[in-house]
KELOZA-940045 format. One record per residue (C-alpha): x, y, z. Coordinates in pm, whole numbers, padded with zeros to 5 digits, always signed. Example, Ala and Ser with C-alpha at 12.3 -4.5 7.8 and 13.67 -1.06 7.14 Angstrom:
BEGIN
+01230-00450+00780
+01367-00106+00714
END
This chain:
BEGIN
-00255+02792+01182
-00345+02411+01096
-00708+02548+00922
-00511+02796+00735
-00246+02529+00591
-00532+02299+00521
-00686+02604+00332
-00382+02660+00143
-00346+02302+00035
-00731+02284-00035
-00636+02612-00305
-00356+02469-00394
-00503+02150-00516
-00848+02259-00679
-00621+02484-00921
-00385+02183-01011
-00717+01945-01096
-00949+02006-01342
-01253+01842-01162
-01294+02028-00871
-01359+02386-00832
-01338+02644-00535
-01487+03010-00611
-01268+03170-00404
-01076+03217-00102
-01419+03235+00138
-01516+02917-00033
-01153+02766+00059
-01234+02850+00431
-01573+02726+00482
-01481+02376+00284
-01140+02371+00525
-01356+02410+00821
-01614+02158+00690
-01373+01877+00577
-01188+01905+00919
-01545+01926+01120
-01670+01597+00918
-01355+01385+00973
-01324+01484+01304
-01678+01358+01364
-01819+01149+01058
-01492+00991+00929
-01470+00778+01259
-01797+00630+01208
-01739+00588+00932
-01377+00359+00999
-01573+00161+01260
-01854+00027+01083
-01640-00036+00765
-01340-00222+00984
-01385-00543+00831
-01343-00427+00474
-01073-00184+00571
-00862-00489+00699
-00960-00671+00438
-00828-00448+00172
-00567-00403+00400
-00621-00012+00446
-00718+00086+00084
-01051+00110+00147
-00975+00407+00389
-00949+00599+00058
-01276+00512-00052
-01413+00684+00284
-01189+00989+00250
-01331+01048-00150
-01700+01010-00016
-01642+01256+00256
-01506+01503+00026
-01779+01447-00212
-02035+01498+00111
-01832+01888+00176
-01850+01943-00232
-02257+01882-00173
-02265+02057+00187
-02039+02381+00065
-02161+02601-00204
-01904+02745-00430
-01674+02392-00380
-01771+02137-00685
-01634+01804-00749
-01697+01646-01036
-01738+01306-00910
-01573+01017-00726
-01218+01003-00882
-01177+01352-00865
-01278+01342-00498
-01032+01057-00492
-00761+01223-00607
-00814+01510-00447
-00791+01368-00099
-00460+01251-00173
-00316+01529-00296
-00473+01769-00046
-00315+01535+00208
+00012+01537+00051
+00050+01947-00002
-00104+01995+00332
+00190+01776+00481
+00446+01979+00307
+00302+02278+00405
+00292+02145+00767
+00636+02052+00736
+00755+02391+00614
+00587+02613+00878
+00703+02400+01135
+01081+02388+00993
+01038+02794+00997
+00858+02852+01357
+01130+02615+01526
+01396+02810+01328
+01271+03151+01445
+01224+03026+01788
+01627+02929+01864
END
């Protein structure tokens, strides 16, 4: 259910900005399944070796790591385009934002249905 939110949110949010683009709804899947797949396993790395600056920035440059991750799925899934760092930027933020919502919503409604 999570992929399918983050799919949603990933749709969602490449229609509301101009600079990035998904082709379709396939597209939407395969980048949901490759943004989850490299922050489960690059983004980690990624925190570690970059600590020092993190706490130096005092978290901010977290951001950073998330726009370069999305710009590494825009070059490792055809059909999903970013036009460059801001965009990926801004798109990480907002893709986190809807897919909280979204997250928020289907859990308000399974917990409703479930009493």
């Amino acid at each position: 259910m999570n992929w399918l939110i983050y799919t949603l949110a990933i749709t969602i949010t490449a229609y509301l900005l101009p600079g990035v683009t998904v082709a379709g709804l396939g597209v939407a899947l395969i980048t949901a399944l490759v943004l989850g797949l490299v922050n489960a396993f690059l983004r980690p790395i990624f925190v570690f070796f970059t600590l020092p600056l993190t706490i130096v920035s005092l978290g901010l440059f977290v951001f950073v790591i998330n726009a370069l991750l999305v710009l590494l799925a825009g070059y490792l899934v055809s059909g999903f385009m970013v036009a460059g760092f801001w965009w990926a930027l801004l798109f990480s933020l907002i893709v986190s934002v809807i897919n909280g919502i979204l997250g928020k919503l289907v859990k308000n409604n399974t917990s409703r249905s479930t009493n």
